[in-house]
N, C-alpha and C positions, 0 to 999 in steps of 0.2 A: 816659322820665321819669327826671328824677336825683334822687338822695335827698339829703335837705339833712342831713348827723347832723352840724353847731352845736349846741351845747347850749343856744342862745337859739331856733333852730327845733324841739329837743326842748322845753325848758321852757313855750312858746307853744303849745303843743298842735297845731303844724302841722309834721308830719314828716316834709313833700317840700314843697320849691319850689313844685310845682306841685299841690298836692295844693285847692289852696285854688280854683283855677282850672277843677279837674277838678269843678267839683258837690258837692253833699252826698255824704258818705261813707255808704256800708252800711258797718253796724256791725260791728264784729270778733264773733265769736266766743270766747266763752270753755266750753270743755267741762269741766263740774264740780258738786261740790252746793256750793249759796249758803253751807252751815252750815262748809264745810272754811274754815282761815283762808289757807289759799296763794289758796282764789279770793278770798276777800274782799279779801284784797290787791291783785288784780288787779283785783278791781272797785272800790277804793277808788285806783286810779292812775287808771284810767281817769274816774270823778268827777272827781276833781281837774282831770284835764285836758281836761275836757270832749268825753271822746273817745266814742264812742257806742258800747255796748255790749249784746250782747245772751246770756245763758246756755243753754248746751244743757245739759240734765242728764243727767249720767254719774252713775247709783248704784252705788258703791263697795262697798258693803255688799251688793249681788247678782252685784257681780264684773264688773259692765258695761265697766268698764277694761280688763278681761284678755279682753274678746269678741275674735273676729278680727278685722271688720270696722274694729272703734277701734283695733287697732293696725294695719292695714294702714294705716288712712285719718288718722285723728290724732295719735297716740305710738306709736311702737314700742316704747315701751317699760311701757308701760301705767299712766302717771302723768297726775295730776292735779293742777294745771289743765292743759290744750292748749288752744291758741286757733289762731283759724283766723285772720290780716291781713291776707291777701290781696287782700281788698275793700276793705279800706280804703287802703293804698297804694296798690295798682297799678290797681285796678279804676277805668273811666271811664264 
């Protein structure tokens, strides 16, 4: 697959050539709590561009960030937001 990055296929909510072709996307991932404002930003791009989103919740406030697991598998560095794209670009 090739990635289209125009800023008229970023703007249109369609981020690969062929992504439109590949079926409905599964949704990205965003790991975080809905109340921080870095995710709500994130979930307010995604709105916008009608990108389909879905939250995994990371509580910060129990250190769920700094577990192992979250930093082997989604930051290493133990911040929030992480989002998984995977699925949604590449995945068919």
């Amino acid at each position: 697959m090739q990635f289209d990055s125009s800023p008229d296929a970023f703007l249109s909510g369609t981020p690969s050539t062929n992504r439109a072709s590949a079926g409905p996307a599964r949704p990205i991932k965003v790991y975080g709590l809905t109340v921080s404002p870095n995710v709500q930003m994130v979930m307010w791009v995604c709105l916008e561009l009608s990108i389909p989103f879905e939250i995994e919740k990371v509580d910060i406030t129990k250190g769920e960030q700094k577990a192992e697991t979250y930093l082997a598998t989604k930051n290493p560095f133990g911040r929030i937001p992480a989002m998984d794209v995977s699925a949604y670009f590449w995945d068919h």
